[in-house]
DODRENLUM-446338 format. One record per residue (C-alpha): residue number from 1; chain; x, y, z. Coordinates in steps of 0.5 Angstrom, whole numbers, plus 500, padded with zeros to 3 digits. Layout:
BEGIN
+------+--------+-----+-----+-----+
| guke | tortor |  px |  py |  pz |
+------+--------+-----+-----+-----+
|  NUM |      A |   X |   Y |   Z |
...
+------+--------+-----+-----+-----+
END
This chain:
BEGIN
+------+--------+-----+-----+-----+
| guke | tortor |  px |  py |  pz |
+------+--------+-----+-----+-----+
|    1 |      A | 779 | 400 | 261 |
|    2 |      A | 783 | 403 | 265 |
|    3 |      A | 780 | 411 | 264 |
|    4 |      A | 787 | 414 | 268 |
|    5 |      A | 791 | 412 | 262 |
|    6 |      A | 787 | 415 | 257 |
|    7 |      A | 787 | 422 | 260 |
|    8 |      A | 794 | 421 | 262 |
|    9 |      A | 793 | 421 | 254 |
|   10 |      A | 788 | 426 | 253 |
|   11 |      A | 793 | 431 | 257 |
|   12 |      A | 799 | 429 | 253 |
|   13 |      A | 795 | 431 | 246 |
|   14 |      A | 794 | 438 | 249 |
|   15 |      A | 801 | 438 | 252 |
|   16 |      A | 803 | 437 | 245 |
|   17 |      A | 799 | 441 | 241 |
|   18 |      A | 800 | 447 | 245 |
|   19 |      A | 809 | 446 | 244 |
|   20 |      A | 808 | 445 | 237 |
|   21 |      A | 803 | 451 | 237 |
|   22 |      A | 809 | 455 | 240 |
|   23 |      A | 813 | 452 | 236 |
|   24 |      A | 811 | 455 | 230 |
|   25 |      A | 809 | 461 | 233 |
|   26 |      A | 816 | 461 | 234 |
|   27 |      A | 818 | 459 | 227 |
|   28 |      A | 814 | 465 | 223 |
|   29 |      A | 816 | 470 | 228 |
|   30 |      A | 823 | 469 | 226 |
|   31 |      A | 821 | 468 | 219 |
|   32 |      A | 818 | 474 | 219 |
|   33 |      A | 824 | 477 | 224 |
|   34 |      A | 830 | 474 | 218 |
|   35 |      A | 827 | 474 | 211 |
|   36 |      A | 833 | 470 | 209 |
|   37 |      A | 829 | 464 | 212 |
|   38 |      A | 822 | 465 | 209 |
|   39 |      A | 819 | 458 | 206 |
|   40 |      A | 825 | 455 | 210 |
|   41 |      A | 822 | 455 | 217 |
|   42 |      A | 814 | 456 | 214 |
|   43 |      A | 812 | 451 | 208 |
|   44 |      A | 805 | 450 | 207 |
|   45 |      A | 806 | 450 | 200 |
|   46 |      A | 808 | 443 | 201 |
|   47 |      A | 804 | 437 | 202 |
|   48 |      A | 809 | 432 | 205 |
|   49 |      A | 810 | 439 | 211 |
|   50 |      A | 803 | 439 | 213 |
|   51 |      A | 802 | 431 | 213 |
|   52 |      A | 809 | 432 | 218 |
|   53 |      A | 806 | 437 | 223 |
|   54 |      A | 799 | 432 | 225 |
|   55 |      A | 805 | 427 | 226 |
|   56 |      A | 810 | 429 | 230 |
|   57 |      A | 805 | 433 | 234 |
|   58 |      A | 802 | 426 | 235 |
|   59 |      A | 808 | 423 | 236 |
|   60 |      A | 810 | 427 | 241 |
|   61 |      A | 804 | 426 | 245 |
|   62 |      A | 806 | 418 | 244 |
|   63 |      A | 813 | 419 | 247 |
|   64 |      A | 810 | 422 | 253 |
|   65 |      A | 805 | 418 | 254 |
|   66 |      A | 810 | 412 | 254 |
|   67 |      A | 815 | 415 | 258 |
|   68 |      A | 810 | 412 | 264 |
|   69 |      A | 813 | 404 | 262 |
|   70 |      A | 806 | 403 | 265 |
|   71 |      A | 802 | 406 | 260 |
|   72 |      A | 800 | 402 | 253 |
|   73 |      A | 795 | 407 | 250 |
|   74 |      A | 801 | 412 | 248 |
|   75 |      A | 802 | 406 | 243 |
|   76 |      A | 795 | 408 | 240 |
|   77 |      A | 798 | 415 | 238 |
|   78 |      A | 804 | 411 | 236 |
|   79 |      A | 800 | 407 | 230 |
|   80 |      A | 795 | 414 | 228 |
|   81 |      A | 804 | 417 | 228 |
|   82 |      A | 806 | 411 | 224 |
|   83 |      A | 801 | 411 | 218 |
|   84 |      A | 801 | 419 | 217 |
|   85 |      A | 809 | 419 | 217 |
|   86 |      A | 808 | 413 | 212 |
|   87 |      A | 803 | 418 | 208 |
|   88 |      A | 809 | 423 | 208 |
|   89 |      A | 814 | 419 | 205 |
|   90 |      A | 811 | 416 | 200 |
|   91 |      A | 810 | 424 | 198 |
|   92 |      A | 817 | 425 | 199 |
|   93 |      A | 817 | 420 | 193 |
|   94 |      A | 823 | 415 | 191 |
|   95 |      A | 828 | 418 | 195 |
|   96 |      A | 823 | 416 | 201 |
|   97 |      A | 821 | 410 | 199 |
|   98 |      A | 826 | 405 | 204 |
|   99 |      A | 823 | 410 | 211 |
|  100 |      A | 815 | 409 | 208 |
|  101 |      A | 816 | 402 | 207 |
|  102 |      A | 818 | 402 | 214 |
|  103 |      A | 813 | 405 | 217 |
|  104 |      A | 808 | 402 | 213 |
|  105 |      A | 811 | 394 | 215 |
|  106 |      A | 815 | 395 | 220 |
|  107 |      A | 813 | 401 | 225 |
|  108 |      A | 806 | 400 | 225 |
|  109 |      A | 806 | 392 | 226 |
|  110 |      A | 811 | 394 | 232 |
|  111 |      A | 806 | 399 | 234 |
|  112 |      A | 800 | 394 | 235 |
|  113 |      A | 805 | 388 | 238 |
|  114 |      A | 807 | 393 | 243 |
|  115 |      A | 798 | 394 | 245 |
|  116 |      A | 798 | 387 | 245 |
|  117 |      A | 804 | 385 | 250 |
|  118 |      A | 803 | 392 | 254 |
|  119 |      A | 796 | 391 | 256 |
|  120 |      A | 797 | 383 | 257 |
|  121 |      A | 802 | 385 | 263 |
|  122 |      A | 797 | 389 | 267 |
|  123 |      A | 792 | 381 | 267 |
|  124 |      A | 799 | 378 | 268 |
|  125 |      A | 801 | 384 | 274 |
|  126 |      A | 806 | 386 | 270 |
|  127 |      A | 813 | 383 | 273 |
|  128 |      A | 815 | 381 | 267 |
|  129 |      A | 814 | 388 | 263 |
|  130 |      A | 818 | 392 | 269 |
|  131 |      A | 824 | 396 | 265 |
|  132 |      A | 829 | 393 | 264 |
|  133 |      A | 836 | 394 | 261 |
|  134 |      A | 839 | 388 | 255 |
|  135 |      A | 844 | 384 | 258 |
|  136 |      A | 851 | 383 | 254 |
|  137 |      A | 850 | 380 | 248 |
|  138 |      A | 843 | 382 | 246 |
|  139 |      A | 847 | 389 | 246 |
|  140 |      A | 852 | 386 | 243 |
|  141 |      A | 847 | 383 | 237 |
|  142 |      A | 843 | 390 | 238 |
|  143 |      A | 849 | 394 | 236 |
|  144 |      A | 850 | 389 | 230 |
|  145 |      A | 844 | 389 | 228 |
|  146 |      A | 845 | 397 | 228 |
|  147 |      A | 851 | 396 | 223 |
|  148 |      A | 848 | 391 | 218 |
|  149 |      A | 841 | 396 | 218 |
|  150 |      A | 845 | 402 | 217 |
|  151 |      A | 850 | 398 | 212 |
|  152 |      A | 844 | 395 | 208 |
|  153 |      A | 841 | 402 | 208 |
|  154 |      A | 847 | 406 | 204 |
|  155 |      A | 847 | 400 | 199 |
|  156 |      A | 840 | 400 | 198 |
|  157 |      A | 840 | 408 | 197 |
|  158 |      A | 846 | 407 | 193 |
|  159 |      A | 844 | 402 | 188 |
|  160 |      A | 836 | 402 | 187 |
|  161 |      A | 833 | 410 | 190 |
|  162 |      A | 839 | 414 | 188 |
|  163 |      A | 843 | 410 | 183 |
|  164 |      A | 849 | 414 | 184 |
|  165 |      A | 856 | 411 | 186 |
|  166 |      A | 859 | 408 | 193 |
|  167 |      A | 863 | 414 | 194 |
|  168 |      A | 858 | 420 | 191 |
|  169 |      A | 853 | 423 | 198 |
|  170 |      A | 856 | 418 | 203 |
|  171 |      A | 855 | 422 | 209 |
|  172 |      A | 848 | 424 | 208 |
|  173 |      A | 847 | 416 | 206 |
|  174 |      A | 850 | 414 | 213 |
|  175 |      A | 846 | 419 | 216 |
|  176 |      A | 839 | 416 | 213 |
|  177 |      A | 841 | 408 | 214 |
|  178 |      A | 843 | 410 | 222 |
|  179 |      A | 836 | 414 | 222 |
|  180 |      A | 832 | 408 | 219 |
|  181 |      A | 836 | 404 | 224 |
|  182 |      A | 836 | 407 | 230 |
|  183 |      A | 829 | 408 | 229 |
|  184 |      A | 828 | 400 | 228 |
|  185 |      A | 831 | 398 | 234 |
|  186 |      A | 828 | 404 | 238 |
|  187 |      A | 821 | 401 | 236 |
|  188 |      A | 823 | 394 | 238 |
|  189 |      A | 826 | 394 | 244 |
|  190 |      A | 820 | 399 | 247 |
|  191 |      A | 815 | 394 | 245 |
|  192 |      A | 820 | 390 | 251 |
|  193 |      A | 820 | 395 | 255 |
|  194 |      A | 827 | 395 | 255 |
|  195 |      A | 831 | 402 | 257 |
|  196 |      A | 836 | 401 | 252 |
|  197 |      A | 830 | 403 | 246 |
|  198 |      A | 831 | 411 | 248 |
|  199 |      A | 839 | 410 | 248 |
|  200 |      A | 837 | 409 | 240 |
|  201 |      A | 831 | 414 | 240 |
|  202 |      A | 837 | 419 | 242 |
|  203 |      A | 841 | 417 | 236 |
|  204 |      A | 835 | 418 | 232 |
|  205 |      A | 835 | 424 | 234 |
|  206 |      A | 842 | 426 | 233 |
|  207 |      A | 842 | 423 | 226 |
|  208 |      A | 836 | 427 | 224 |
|  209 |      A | 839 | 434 | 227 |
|  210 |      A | 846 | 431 | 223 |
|  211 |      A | 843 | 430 | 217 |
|  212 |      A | 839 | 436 | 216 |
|  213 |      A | 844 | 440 | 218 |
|  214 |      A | 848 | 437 | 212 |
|  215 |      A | 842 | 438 | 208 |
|  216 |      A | 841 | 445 | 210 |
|  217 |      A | 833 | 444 | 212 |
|  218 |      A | 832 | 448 | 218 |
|  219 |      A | 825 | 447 | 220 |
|  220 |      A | 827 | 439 | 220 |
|  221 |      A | 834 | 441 | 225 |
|  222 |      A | 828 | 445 | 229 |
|  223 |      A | 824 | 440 | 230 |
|  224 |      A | 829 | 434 | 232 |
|  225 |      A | 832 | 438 | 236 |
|  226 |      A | 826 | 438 | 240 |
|  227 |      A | 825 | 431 | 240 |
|  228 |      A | 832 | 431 | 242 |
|  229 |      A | 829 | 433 | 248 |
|  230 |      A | 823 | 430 | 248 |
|  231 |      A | 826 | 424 | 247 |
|  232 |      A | 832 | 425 | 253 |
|  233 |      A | 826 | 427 | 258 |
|  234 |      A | 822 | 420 | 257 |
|  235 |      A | 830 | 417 | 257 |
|  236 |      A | 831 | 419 | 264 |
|  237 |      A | 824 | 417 | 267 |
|  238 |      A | 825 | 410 | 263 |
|  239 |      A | 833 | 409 | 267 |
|  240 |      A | 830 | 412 | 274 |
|  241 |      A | 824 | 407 | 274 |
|  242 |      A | 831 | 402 | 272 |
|  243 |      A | 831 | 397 | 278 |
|  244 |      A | 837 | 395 | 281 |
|  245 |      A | 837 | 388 | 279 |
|  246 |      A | 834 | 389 | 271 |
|  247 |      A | 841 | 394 | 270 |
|  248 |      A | 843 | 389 | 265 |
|  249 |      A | 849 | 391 | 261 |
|  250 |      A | 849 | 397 | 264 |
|  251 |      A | 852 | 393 | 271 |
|  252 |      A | 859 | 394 | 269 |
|  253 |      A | 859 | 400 | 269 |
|  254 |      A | 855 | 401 | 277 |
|  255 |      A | 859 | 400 | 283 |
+------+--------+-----+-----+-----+
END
């Protein structure tokens, strides 16, 4: 066991805990500042709200842990995030049906895939793991495998979860399939260690601020917002730590 790693854990739990305290520390003094925003910001009257709030702090001290490609442990918070945002959707209800059958068969077999091969690569001295970025046609296959999973999710909505028409609630159904897709190839290609899954950690997290805004949730607008930045932060110490020579697509565009 290699005990340098779990403490870089432990650091970035508290690291998280303490943003998030700050960040709800925030959200009520505006409340109390703004009372047009009371039980906006603020709703420990709902389940699914309380359920959120260990999950993201949690999922922050994932990301940040993983910021570093040589660290697997992040990917233990990863699974203990994935569970309670599955519990969360599954309080949302049908709507949310699609986001907890995700997390529930998807992210969190993803989650344990990533354990196994990330603390493989340290027995195997860890070459293969370096990141690296996809070549050409995996992006190419990546990006349709973006739009097929984004199609599917508005007719699924459509169809079986909304049961409305095509034409009826088309950009926050788009926002939401981009939101599940995006986040399906985020957690796939990080269990590869490819840099290209914090370019679609970005994109989850434009969508969310896109969606919510749409909704008029403004703590969820908050919250991706800092994740857009969380989420930005490990992209760029993940494409620094990008050899040269494991660009990939990315070598078009390098002189």
């Amino acid at each position: 066991m290699n005990t340098a790693l779990w403490r870089a854990l432990g650091r970035n739990t508290i690291i998280s805990i303490i943003l998030f305290g700050a960040l709800l520390g925030l959200l009520y003094l505006a409340e109390m500042l703004f009372p047009s925003l009371q039980g906006q910001l603020i709703q420990f009257d709902s389940a699914p709200w309380v359920v959120g709030i260990p999950a993201s702090i949690i999922g922050v001290a994932y990301i940040l842990t993983v910021r570093d490609p040589q660290n697997y442990t992040g990917f233990f918070a990863g699974l203990i995030m994935s569970i309670l945002l599955g519990v969360q959707f599954v309080l949302y209800g049908k709507q949310s049906a699609d986001s907890a059958f995700l997390f529930f068969f998807v992210f969190i077999p993803f989650q344990m895939m990533s354990i196994y091969k990330w603390s493989r690569s340290k027995d195997d001295g860890g070459a293969s793991f370096e990141p690296k970025f996809l070549d050409t046609p995996r992006l190419l296959m990546s990006v349709a495998m973006l739009i097929i999973i984004t199609a599917g999710d508005y007719f699924l909505a459509t169809y079986v979860l909304q049961e409305n028409s095509i034409k009826e609630g088309i950009v926050p159904k788009l926002l939401n399939g981009l939101l599940i897709s995006s986040s399906f190839l985020a957690n796939y290609w990080l269990i590869y260690r490819k840099t290209d899954s914090w370019i679609y950690w970005f994109i989850y997290s434009v969508a969310g601020i896109g969606l919510f805004i749409y909704l008029g949730n403004a703590f969820s607008i908050v919250l991706f917002s800092f994740f857009l930045v969380i989420n930005s932060m490990a992209g760029i110490a993940w494409i620094k730590a990008t050899k040269k020579e494991n660009l990939g697509w990315v070598k078009i565009f390098v002189k």
